[in-house]
C-alpha positions in Angstrom: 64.0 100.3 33.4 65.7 97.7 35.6 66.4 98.4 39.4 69.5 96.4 39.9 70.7 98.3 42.9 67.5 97.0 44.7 68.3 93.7 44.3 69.6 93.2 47.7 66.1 94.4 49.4 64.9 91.7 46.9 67.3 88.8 48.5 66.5 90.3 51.9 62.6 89.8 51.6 62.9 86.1 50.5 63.3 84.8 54.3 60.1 87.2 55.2 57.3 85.5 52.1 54.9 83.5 54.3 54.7 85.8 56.9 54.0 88.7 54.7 51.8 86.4 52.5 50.0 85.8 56.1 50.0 89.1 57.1 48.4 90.6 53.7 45.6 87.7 53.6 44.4 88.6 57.4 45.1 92.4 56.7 43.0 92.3 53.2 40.1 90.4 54.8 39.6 92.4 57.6 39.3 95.6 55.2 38.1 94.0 51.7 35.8 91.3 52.4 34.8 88.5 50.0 33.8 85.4 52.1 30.2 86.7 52.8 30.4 86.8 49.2 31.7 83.8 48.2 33.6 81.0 50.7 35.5 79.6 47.7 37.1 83.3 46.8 38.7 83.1 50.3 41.7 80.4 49.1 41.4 82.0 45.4 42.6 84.8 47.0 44.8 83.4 49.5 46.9 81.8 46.9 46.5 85.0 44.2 48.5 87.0 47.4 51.0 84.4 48.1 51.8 84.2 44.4 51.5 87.9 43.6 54.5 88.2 47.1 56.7 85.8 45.0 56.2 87.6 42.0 57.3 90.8 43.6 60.6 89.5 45.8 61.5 87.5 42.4 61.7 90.8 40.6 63.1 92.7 42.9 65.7 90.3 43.6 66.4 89.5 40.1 66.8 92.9 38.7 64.0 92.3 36.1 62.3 95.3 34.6 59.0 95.7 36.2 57.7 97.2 33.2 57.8 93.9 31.4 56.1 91.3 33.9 53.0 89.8 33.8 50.5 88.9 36.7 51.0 85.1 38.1 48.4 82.1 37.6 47.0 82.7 40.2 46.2 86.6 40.7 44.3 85.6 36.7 42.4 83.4 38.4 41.3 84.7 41.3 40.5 88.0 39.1 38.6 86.0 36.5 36.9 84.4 39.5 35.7 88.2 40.6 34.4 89.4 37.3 32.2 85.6 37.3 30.4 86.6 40.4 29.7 90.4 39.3 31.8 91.7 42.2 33.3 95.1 41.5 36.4 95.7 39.7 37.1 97.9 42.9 37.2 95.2 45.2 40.3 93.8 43.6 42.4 97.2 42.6 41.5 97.9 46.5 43.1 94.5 47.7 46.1 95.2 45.4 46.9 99.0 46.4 46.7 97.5 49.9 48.9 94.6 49.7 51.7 96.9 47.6 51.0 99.2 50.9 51.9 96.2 53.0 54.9 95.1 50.8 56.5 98.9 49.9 56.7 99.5 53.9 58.6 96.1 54.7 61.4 96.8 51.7 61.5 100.6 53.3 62.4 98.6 56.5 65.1 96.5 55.1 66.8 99.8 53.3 66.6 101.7 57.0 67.9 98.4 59.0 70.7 99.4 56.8 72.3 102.7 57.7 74.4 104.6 54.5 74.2 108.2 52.4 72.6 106.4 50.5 69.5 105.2 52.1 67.3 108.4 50.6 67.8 107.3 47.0 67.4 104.2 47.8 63.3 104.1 49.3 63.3 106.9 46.2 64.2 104.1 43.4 62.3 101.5 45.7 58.9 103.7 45.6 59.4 104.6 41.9 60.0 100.9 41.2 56.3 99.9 43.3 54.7 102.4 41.0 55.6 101.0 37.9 55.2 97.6 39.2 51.9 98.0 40.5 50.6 100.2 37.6 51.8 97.3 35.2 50.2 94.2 37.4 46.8 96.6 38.0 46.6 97.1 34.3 46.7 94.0 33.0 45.0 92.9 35.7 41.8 95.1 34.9 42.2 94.4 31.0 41.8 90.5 32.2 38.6 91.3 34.4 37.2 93.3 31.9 37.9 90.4 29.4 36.4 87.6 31.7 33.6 89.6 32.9 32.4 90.1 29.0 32.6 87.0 28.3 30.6 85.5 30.9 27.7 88.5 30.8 27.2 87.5 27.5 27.1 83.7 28.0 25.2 83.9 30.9 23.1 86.7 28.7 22.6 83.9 25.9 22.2 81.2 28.2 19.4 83.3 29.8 17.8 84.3 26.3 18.1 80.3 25.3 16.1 79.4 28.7 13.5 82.4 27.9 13.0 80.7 24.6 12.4 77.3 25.6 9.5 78.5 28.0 7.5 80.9 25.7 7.9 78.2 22.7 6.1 75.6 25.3 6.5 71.9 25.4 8.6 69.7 27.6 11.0 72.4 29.9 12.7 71.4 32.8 11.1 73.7 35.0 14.2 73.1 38.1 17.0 74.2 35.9 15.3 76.7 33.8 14.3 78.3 37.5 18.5 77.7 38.7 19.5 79.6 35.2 17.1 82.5 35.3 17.7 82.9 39.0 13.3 83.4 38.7 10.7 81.1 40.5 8.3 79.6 37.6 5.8 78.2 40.2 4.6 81.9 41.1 1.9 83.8 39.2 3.5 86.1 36.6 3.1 89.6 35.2 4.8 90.3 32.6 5.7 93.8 31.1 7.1 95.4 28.0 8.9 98.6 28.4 10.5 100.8 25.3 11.2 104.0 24.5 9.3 106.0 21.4 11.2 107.1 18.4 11.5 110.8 19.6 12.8 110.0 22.5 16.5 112.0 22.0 18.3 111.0 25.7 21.2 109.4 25.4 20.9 107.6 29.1 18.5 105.0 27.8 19.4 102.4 30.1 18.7 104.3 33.0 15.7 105.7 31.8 14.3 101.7 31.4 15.6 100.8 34.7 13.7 103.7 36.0 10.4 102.5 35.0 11.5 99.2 35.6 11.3 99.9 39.1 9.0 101.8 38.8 6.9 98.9 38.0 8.7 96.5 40.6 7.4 99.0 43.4 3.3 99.1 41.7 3.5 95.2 41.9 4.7 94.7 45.0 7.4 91.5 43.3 9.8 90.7 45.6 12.3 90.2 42.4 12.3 90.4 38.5 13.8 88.5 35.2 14.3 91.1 33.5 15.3 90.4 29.5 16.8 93.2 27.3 15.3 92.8 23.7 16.9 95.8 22.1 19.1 98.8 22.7 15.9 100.6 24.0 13.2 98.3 25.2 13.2 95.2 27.8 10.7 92.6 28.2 10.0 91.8 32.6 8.9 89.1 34.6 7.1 89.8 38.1 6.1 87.1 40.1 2.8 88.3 42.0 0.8 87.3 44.3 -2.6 86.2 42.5 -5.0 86.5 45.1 -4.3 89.9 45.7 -4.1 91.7 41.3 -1.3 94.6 41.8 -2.7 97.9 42.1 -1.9 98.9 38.7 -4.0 101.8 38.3 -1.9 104.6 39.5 1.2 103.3 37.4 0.6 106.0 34.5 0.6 108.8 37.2 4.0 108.1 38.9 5.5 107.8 35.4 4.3 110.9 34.3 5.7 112.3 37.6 8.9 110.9 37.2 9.5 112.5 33.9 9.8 109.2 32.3 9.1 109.5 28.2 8.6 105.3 28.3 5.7 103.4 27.1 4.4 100.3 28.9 2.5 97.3 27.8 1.3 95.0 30.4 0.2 91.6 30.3 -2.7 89.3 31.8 -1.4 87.6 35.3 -0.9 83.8 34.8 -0.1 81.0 36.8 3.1 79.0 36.5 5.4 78.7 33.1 1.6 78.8 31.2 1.0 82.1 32.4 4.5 83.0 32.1 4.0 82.3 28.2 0.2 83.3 28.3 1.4 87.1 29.7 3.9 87.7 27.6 2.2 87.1 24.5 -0.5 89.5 25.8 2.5 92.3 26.3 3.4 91.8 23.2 0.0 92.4 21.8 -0.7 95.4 23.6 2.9 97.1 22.8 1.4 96.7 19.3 -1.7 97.7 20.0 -0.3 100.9 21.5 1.9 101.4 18.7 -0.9 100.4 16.5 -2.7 103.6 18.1 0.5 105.7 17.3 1.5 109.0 19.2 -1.9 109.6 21.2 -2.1 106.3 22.9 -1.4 106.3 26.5 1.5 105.6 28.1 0.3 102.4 29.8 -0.9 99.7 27.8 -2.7 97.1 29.8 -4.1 93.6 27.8 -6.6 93.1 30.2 -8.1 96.2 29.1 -8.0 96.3 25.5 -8.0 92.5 24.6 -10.6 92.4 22.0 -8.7 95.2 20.1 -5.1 93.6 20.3 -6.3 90.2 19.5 -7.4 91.5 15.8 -4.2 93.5 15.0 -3.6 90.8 12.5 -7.1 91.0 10.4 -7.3 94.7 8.5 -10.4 93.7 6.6 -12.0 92.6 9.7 -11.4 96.0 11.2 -12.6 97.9 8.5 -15.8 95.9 8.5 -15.8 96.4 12.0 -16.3 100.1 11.7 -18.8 100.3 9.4 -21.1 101.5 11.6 -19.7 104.4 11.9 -20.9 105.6 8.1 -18.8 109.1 7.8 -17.9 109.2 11.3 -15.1 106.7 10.9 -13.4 109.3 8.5 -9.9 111.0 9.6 -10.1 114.7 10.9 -10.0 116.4 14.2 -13.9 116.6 13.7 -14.8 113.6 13.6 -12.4 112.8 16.5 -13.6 114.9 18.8 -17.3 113.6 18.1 -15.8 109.8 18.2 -14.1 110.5 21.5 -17.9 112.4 22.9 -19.7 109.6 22.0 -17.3 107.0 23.0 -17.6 109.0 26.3 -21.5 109.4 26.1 -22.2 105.8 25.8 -19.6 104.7 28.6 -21.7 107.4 31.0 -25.3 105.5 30.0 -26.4 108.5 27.4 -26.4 110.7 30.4 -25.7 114.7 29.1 -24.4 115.8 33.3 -22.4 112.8 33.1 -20.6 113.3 29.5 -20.2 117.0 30.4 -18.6 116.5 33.3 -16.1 113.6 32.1 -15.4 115.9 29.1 -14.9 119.3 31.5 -17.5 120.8 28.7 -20.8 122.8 28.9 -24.0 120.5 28.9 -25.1 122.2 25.8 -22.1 121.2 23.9 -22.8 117.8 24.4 -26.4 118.4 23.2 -25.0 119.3 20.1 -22.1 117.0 19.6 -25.2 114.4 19.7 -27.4 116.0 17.3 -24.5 116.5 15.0 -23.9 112.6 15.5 -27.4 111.2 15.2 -28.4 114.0 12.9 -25.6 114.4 10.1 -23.6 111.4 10.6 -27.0 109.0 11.1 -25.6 107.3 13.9 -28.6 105.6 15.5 -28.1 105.3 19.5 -32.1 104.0 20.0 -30.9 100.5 19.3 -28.3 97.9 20.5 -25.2 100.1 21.3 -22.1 97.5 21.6 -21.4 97.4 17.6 -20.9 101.2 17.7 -18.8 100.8 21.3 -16.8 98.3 19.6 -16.3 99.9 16.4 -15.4 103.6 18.4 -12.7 101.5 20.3 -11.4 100.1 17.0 -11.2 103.4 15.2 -9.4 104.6 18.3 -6.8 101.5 18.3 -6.7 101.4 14.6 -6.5 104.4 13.0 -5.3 103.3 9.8 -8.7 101.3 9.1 -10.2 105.5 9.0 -11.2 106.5 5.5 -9.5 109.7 4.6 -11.1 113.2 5.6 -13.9 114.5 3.5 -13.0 117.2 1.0 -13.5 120.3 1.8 -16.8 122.0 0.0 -16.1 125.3 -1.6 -17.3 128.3 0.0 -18.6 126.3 2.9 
């Protein structure tokens, strides 16, 4: 639809572009910010207003549908500007409602400096012409933020995932621009985390759910910042640099997730020092995340390397762990028999082969424990007399490992 009649309010705004143009920048920085964002987006902006003012008079003045034109040069570049430094799509439709604002009640001006009959239709065809002209420019507008901001999350993504990379494969990295790409400091001590989400897990928020524990985590370490790297739709791999005189208090971290309802599983790595230990922990999350899913559905929902190294470290070699558990005769069988006595006696030697102890740890009777160890020594011929760190060892792999367990024993007849 074209708004010829208008075109006169058009003409009459020509005379008035720089001091509108000045008006809107000063009026749009004093409500919408940018230069404690950015200096540079102060002229980007500056020219996207004078050019967006032209635009408008030209249209007006023209006759031109406003249904058919197209934001200017500049407006694309101050928007693709925007969506570069991850400032909010709101920022800009804000700027634009209030310069159309600005711009609507000067043309209103110039139709009531003009008395007539027909002044009502008039502001009526000029505020149905500023709605189709700003819900045109705003559109395409957006569509090109959208666009830019895409494109440069997922180059800056790559980019990021190229440094990443370069550091965990070793060798010769330039450690400044690595540290000016990942926006992380490589000369700290590092912890580094893996963070995912089980198969049953049914939510649909998933991001928010790893950002949860992601901070989470951020609060336990005390970091003062992250690089945090997404490695699949429901899993992310994070950086902490920490402080390593003084090793996070990690020890309550399963508690707070529990009580924040968060069905996420965490692997953690050793600390290490500069991009070494940035390698050196992140191969150690990655071998306890398969460690703990190694363990399967009972293993706990914090994983940590330092804890469990000797375990994670012979994922790789089945017929070493099934030598391993030898030991065990019978007792490294599957059944919810033979766990329960693995898990008493796993218990039982951890507490020095005290009965009080055990009992206590297990919330049992003393007398059960009496008899879980007969059954133990007695049936199963465990002998806990002697040197006690193969059977330790082998408890913890049958625990980590449960596919190196010979199947359940066959049920006896009448028994």
């Amino acid at each position: 639809m074209a708004y010829g009649s208008l075109a006169w309010v058009g003409r009459a705004l020509a005379p008035l572009r720089e001091s509108m143009t000045a008006d809107l920048v000063r009026t749009i920085e004093q409500v919408v910010p940018v230069i404690d964002i950015d200096p540079d987006l102060a002229g980007l902006r500056a020219a996207s207003i004078a050019e967006n003012v032209v635009l408008l008079q030209h249209v007006l003045a023209t006759g031109v549908d406003p249904a058919t034109v197209g934001p200017p040069a500049g407006a694309v570049a101050y928007a693709q500007a925007l969506a570069r430094r991850g400032v909010p799509m709101s920022v800009l439709l804000r700027a634009y409602g209030l310069g159309q604002n600005r711009l609507l009640g000067t043309g209103i001006a110039q139709v009531l400096a003009v008395p007539g009959p027909d002044q009502p239709a008039r502001i009526a065809e000029l505020l149905d012409f500023a709605r189709v002209y700003l819900d045109r420019i705003t559109y395409l507008i957006g569509r090109i933020y959208d666009a830019e901001r895409d494109r440069w999350l997922t180059s800056r993504q790559a980019a990021r995932q190229q440094w990443v990379a370069r550091l965990l494969a070793g060798g010769d990295v330039d450690v400044a621009a690595a540290e000016a790409a990942l926006g992380y400091p490589l000369d700290r001590a590092h912890l580094a985390a893996e963070i995912w989400l089980p198969p049953a897990f049914g939510g649909a928020d998933t991001a928010r759910t790893l950002d949860q524990a992601r901070q989470l985590l951020a609060a336990a370490t005390r970091a003062d910042g992250d690089l945090v790297m997404a490695t699949g739709d429901r899993e992310l791999r994070v950086w902490f640099p920490v402080d390593a005189t003084r090793p996070p208090p990690l020890a309550a971290l399963p508690a707070r997730i529990e009580s924040a309802g968060l069905p996420v599983r965490v692997a953690l790595g050793p600390v290490g020092d500069g991009p070494a230990g940035f390698r050196r922990s992140a191969r150690g999350a990655a071998r306890a995340r398969a460690l703990a899913v190694s363990a399967g559905p009972g293993a706990p929902a914090v994983v940590d390397f330092a804890a469990v190294a000797p375990f994670a470290l012979l994922s790789g070699e089945p017929e070493e762990l099934a030598g391993l558990v030898a030991v065990l005769g019978a007792l490294a069988r599957e059944g919810a028999k033979t766990e329960l006595l693995r898990h008493t006696l796993e218990v039982f030697l951890a507490e020095d082969g005290s009965h009080a102890r055990t009992a206590a740890a297990l919330d049992v009777h003393r007398n059960t424990v009496h008899y879980r160890i007969q059954q133990i020594t007695g049936r199963y011929g465990i002998d806990l007399g002697a040197d006690t760190f193969g059977i330790r060892f082998a408890l913890g792999v049958c625990r980590w490992h449960p596919r190196v367990l010979a199947p359940a024993e066959p049920a006896v007849p009448g028994a």
